[in-house]
C-alpha positions in Angstrom: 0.1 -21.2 -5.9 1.7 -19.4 -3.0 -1.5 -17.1 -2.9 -3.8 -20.1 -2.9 -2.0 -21.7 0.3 -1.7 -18.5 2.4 -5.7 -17.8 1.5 -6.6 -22.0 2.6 -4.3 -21.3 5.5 -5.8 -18.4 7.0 -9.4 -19.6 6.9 -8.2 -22.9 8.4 -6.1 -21.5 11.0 -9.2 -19.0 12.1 -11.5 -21.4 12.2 -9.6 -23.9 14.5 -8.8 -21.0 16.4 -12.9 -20.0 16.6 -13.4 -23.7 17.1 -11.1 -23.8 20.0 -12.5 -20.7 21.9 -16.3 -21.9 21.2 -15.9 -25.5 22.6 -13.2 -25.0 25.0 -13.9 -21.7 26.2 -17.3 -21.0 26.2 -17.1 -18.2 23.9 -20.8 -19.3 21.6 -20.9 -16.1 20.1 -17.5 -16.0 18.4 -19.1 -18.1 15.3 -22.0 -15.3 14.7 -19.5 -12.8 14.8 -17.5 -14.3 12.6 -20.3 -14.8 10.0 -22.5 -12.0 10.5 -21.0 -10.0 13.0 -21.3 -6.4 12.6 -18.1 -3.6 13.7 -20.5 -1.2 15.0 -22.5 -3.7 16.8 -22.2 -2.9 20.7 -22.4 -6.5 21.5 -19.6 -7.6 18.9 -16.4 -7.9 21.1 -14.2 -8.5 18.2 -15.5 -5.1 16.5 -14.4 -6.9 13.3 -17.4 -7.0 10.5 -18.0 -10.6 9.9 -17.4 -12.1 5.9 -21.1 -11.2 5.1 -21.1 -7.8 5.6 -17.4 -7.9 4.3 -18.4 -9.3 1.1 -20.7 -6.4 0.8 -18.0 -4.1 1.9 -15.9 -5.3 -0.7 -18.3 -4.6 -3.4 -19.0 -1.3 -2.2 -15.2 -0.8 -2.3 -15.2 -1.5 -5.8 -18.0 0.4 -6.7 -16.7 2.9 -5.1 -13.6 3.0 -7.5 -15.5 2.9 -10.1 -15.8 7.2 -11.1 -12.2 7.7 -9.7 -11.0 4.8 -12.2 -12.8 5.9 -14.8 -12.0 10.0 -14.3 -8.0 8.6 -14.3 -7.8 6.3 -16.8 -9.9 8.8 -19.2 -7.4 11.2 -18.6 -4.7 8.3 -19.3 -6.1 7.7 -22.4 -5.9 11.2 -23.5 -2.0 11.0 -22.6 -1.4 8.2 -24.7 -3.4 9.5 -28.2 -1.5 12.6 -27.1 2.3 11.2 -26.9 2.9 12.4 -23.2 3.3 8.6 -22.3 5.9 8.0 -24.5 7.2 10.9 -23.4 7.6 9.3 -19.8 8.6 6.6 -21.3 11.8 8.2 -22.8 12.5 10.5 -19.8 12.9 7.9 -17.3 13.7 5.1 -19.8 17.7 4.6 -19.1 16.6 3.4 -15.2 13.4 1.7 -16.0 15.6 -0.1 -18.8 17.6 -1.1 -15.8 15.6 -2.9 -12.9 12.7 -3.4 -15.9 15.4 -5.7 -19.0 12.0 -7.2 -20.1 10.1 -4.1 -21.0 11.6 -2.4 -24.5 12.7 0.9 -24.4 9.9 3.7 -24.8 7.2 0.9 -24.4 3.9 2.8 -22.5 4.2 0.8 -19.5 7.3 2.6 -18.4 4.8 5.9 -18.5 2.0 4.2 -16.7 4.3 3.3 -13.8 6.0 6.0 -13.1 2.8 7.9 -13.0 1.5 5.3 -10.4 4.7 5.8 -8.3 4.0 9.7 -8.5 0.6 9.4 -7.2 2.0 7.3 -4.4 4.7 9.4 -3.6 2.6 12.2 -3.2 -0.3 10.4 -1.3 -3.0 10.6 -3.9 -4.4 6.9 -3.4 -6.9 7.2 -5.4 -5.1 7.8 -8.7 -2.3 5.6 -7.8 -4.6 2.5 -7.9 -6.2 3.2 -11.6 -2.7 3.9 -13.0 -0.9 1.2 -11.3 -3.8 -1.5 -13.0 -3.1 0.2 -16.3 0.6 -0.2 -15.5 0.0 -3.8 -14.9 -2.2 -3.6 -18.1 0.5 -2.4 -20.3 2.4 -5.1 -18.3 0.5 -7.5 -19.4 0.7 -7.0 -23.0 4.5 -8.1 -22.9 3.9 -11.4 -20.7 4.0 -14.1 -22.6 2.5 -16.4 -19.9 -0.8 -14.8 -19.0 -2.2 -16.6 -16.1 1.8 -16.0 -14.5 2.9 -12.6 -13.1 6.5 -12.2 -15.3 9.6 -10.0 -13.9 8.3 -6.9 -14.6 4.7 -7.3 -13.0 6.6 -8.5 -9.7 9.0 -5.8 -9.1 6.4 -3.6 -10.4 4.4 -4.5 -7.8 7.1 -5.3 -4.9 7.8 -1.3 -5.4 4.2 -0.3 -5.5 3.5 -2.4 -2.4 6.6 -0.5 -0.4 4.3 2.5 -0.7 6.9 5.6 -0.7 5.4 8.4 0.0 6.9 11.9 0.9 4.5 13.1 3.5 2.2 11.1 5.5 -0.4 13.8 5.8 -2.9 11.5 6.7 -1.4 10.2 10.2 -0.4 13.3 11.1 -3.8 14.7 11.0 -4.7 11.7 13.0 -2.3 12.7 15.8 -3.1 16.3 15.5 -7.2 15.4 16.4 -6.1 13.3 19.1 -4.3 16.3 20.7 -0.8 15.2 20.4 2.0 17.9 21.5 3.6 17.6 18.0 2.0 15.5 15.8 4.8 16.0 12.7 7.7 14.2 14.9 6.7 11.4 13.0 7.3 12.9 9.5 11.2 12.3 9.4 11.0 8.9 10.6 7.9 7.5 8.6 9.6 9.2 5.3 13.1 7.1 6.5 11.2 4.0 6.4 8.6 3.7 3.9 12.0 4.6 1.5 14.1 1.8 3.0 11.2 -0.7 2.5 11.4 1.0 -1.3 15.3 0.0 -1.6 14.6 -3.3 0.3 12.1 -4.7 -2.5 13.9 -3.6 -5.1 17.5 -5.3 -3.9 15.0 -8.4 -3.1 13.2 -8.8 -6.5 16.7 -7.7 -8.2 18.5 -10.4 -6.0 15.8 -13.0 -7.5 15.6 -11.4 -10.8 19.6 -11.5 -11.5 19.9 -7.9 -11.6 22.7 -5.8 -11.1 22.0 -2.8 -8.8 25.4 -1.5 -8.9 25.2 -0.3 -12.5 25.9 3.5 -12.7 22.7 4.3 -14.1 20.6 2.6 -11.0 23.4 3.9 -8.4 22.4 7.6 -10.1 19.0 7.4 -10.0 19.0 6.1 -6.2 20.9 8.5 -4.6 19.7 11.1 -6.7 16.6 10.0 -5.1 18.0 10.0 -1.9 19.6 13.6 -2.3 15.7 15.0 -3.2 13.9 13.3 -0.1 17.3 14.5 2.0 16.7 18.5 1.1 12.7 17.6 1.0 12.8 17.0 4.6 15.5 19.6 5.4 13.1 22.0 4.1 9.5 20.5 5.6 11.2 19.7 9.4 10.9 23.2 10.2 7.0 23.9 9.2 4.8 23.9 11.4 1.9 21.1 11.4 -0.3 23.2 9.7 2.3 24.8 6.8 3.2 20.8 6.3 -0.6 20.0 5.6 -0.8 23.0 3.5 2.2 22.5 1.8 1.3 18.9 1.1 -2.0 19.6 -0.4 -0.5 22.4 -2.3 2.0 19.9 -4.1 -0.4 17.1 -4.2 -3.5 18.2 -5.6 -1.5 21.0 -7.6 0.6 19.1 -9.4 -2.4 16.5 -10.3 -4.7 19.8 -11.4 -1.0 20.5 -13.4 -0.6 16.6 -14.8 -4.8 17.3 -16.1 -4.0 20.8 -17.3 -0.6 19.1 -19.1 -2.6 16.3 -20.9 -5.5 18.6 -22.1 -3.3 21.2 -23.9 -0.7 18.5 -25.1 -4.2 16.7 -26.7 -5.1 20.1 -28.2 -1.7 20.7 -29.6 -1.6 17.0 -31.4 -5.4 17.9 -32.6 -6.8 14.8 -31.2 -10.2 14.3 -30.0 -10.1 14.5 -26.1 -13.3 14.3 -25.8 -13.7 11.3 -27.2 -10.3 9.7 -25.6 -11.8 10.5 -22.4 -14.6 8.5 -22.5 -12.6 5.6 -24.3 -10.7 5.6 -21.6 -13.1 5.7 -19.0 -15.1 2.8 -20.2 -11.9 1.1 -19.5 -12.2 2.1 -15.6 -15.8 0.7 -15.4 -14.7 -2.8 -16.6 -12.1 -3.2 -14.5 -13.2 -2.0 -10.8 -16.1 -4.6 -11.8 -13.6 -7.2 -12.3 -11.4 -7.2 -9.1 -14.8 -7.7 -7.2 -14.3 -11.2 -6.9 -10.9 -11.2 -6.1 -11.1 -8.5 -3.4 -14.2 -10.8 -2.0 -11.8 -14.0 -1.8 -9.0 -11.8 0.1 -11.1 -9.4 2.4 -13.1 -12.2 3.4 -10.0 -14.2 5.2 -8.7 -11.4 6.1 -12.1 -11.1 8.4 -11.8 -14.6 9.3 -8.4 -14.3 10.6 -9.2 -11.1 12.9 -12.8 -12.2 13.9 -11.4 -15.6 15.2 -8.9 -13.8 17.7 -5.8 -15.1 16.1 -4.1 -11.9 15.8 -4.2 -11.7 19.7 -2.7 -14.6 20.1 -0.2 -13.8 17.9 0.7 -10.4 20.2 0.5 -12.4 23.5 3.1 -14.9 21.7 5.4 -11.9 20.9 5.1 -10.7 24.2 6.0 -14.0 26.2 8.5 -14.3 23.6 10.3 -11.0 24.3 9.7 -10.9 27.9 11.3 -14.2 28.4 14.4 -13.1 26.3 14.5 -9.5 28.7 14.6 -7.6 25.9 12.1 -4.2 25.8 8.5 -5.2 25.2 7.1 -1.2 24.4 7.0 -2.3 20.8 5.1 -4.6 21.2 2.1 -2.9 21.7 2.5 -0.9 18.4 3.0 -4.1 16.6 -1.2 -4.8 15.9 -0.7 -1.9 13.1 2.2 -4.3 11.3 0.6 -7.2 11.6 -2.7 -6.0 9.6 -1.3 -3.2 7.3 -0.4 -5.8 4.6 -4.1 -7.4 5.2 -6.3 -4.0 5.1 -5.4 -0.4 5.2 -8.6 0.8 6.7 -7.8 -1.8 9.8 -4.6 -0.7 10.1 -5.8 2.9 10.6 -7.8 1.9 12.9 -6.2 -0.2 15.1 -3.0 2.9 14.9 -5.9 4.7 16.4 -7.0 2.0 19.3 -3.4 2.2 19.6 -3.5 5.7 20.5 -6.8 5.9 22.0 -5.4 2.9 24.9 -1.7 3.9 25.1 -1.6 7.9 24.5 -1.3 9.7 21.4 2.6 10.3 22.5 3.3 7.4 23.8 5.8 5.3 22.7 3.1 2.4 21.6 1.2 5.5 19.7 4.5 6.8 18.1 5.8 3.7 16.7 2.1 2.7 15.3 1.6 5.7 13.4 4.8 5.2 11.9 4.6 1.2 10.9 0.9 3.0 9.1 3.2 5.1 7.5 6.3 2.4 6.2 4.1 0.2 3.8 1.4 -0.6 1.7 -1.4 -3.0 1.9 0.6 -6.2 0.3 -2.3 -8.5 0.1 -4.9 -6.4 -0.9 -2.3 -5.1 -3.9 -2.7 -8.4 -5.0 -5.6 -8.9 -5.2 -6.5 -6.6 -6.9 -3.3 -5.8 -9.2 -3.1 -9.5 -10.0 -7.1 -10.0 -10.3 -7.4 -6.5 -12.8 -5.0 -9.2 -15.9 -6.6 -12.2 -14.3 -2.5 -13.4 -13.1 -3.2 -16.5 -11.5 0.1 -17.7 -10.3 2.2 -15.0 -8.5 4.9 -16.9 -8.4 7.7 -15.6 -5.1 5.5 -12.2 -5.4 3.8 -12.7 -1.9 6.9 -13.3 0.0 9.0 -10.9 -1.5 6.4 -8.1 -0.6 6.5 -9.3 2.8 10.1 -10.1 3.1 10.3 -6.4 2.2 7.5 -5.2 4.5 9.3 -6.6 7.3 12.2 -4.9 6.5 9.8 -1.1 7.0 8.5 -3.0 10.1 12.0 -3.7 11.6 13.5 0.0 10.5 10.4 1.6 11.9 10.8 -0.1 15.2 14.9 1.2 15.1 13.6 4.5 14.0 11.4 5.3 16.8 13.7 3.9 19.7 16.5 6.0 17.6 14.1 9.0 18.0 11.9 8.8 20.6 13.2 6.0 22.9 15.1 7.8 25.7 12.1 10.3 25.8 9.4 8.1 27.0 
C-alpha cells in the first residue's frame, strides 16, 4: 500500500507541477515532453525521455536481462542439483540464522543471497540482479502470505538496496575520462559510506523486526567485516588508478570465471547432468525478466513524470533557500541532484553525477561529493519493482521507507565524508 501512494503521488505531484508551468508560465511544450519527449532531442529542455519512449525503454531493459538471467540462473541451477548451495547455506548459516530467524537453517535461500551480496560487493550488476530474484524466489517459498513481502524478503532487500560494494570502478573511470587530477580520492570515502548505509538498514529492519544485533555471532560477523574492508583499503589506497581498475577486474571477473569453474567440476563430481540443469535453469531466467516488465513500466514511468515536470528543480532551489537562509554552507547542494534520483534510476543518477561534473569541475567539490552519493546506494525504487514484481509481492509493507530511511543515512555520511576529506581543499 505504501508503494501504491508514493507511485499516485508522484504522477499527481508532476502533473500539477507541469500544469502550473504550462498555464502560468508559458512553458506549452513542457506537456509534449513529458509524453513523447525525447532525451536526445535538441529541442527537449528537460533532456528527460518522456513515459512513451520510457515504456519502451523499460522493455528493452528487460529484454535486455533476459541472456544474463538466464546464463546466471542456469549456472544456479547447476549449484543447487550439485549441493554447492547448501553448502553456502551451512557456511554462513550461524549469521544468516541471526538477522534471517524465519528462514531454517541450511534452507537454499541463505545460498542465493549471499551469492547476490557477492556479486554486489564486487560490482558485477548484472549477476547480482538474477541471483537476488532467485533469492527472493527461494524467499518466497517460506512466506506464508504471498501477495505480502515477510521479514526476510524486507531485510533481504533493505541490504541489497544499501548496495555495498568494495570498489566503485565505475565512477572512477568516469572521473579519470573527465581528466580529473586523481580520480581514486574518492575510493576511501565511497567504500565508508555505501557500508554505513549497509549497517544502517540492517539496525533499521532489525529495530522493526525485534532483532537483537548485539548477539555475539552478528557482533563477529560485522566487525570481521569491517576488519576485511579496513586492510582491503589499506592495501588498494596506495595503487595507482590504473592497478585499482586492474585489480578490480582481476578480482571481479576472476572470481566469477572461479564461482563457474567451481559449480561445473562440483556437478561433475556429484554425476549430475549439467547440461541439462543449465538449460532448466535458464528457462527460469526467461520467464521472469518477462515478468517484471510491467512492474518496471509502472515505476520508470513516474519516475519520468516527476523529472520531466521540473519538480526535482524545485526541490534543489528549495534546499538552497533553505540552507542559505539558515547560513549554513550551500556547496552540497549542488551535488545533491545525484541523491535525489539514485533511489529512482541508476542510469539518471550517472548522468546527472556527470552534468554535475561537466558544470561544476570534475574536482570540484559539487563533482566530488556526486560521485560519491553514485557510489553510497542502490537504486531503492527500481529494486522494488522489480524484486517485489519477479514473486508478484503486492504489499511491501514499511519496505519503502526503510530503504529510504537508510539511503538517507549514505546521503548524510557521504556529505560528512567529503567535507571530512575534501572540504578545506576546495
Amino acid at each position: 500500500m505504501a508503494l501504491s501512494r508514493i507511485w499516485s503521488g508522484f504522477i499527481i505531484v508532476a502533473i500539477i507541477v507541469a500544469c502550473i508551468k504550462c498555464f502560468f508560465f508559458g512553458q506549452t511544450d513542457i506537456f509534449s515532453w513529458m509524453v513523447i519527449g525525447k532525451a536526445d532531442d535538441p529541442t527537449n529542455l528537460t533532456k528527460v525521455d518522456g513515459v512513451i519512449q520510457t515504456c519502451l525503454n523499460a522493455v528493452n531493459i528487460c529484454i535486455g536481462l533476459i541472456g544474463v538471467m538466464a546464463l546466471f540462473m542456469g549456472f544456479m541451477s547447476i549449484a543447487e542439483k550439485a549441493g554447492g548451495i547448501r553448502l553456502l547455506s551451512r557456511i554462513i548459516g550461524p549469521f544468516f540464522s541471526k538477522i534471517f530467524p524465519d528462514v531454517p537453517k541450511g534452507h537454499p535461500a541463505t545460498g542465493h543471497m549471499v551469492m547476490n551480496f557477492s556479486a554486489n560487493l564486487l560490482g558485477l550488476d548484472n549477476a547480482a540482479t538474477p541471483f537476488g530474484i532467485k533469492a527472493m524466489e527461494s524467499l518466497q517459498e517460506l512466506n506464508p502470505d504471498k501477495e505480502t513481502a515477510s521479514n526476510a524478503q524486507i531485510m533481504f532487500l533493505c541490504l541489497h538496496a544499501s548496495g555495498l560494494t568494495l570498489i566503485p570502478v565505475s565512477i572512477i573511470a568516469i572521473r579519470a575520462s573527465l581528466k580529473s587530477v586523481n580520480p581514486t580520492e574518492i575510493f576511501i570515502p565511497c567504500m565508508i559510506a555505501t557500508f554505513v548505509a549497509t549497517i544502517a538498514a540492517m539496525l533499521i529492519v532489525s529495530f522493526k523486526q525485534k532483532i537483537n544485533v548485539f548477539q555475539p555471532v552478528i557482533l563477529a560477523w560485522v566487525l570481521g567485516i569491517s576488519a576485511l574492508i579496513a586492510v582491503m583499503v589499506l592495501y588498494l589506497v596506495n595503487l595507482s588508478t590504473e592497478g585499482l581498475q586492474s585489480f578490480s577486474g582481476l578480482l571481479s571477473n576472476g572470481l566469477l570465471l572461479l564461482i563457474f569453474l567451481s559449480i561445473v567440476l562440483g556437478g561433475l563430481y556429484k554425476k549430475i547432468d549439467i547440461f541439462d540443469a543449465f538449460v532448466e535453469g535458464a528457462k527460469g531466467g526467461f520467464d521472469t525478466a518477462i515478468r517484471i516488465i510491467p512492474y518496471l513500466v509502472g515505476m520508470l514511468i513516474a519516475i519520468s513524470l516527476l523529472r520531466t515536470s521540473g519538480t526535482f528543480d524545485l526541490v534543489l532551489d528549495g534546499f538552497k533557500s533553505i540552507f542559505s537562509a539558515l547560513g549554513t554552507d550551500t556547496r552540497f547542494i549542488d551535488g545533491i541532484p545525484t541523491a535525489l534520483i539514485k533511489p529512482l534510476s541508476g542510469s539518471g543518477a550517472r548522468g546527472m553525477m556527470i552534468s554535475t561534473m561537466e558544470a561544476h569541475g570534475v574536482d570540484s567539490f559539487a563533482g566530488k561529493l556526486s560521485a560519491i552519493l553514485q557510489g553510497s546506494s542502490d537504486t531503492t525504487f527500481y529494486v522494488i519493482a522489480v524484486y517485489f514484481g519477479a514473486v508478484n509481492v503486492k504489499n511491501s509493507r514499511y519496505s519503502v521507507w526503510a530503504m529510504l530511511l537508510a539511503d538517507f543515512v549514505g546521503i548524510c555520511t557521504a556529505i560528512g565524508l567529503c567535507y571530512l576529506f575534501f572540504g578545506s581543499t576546495l
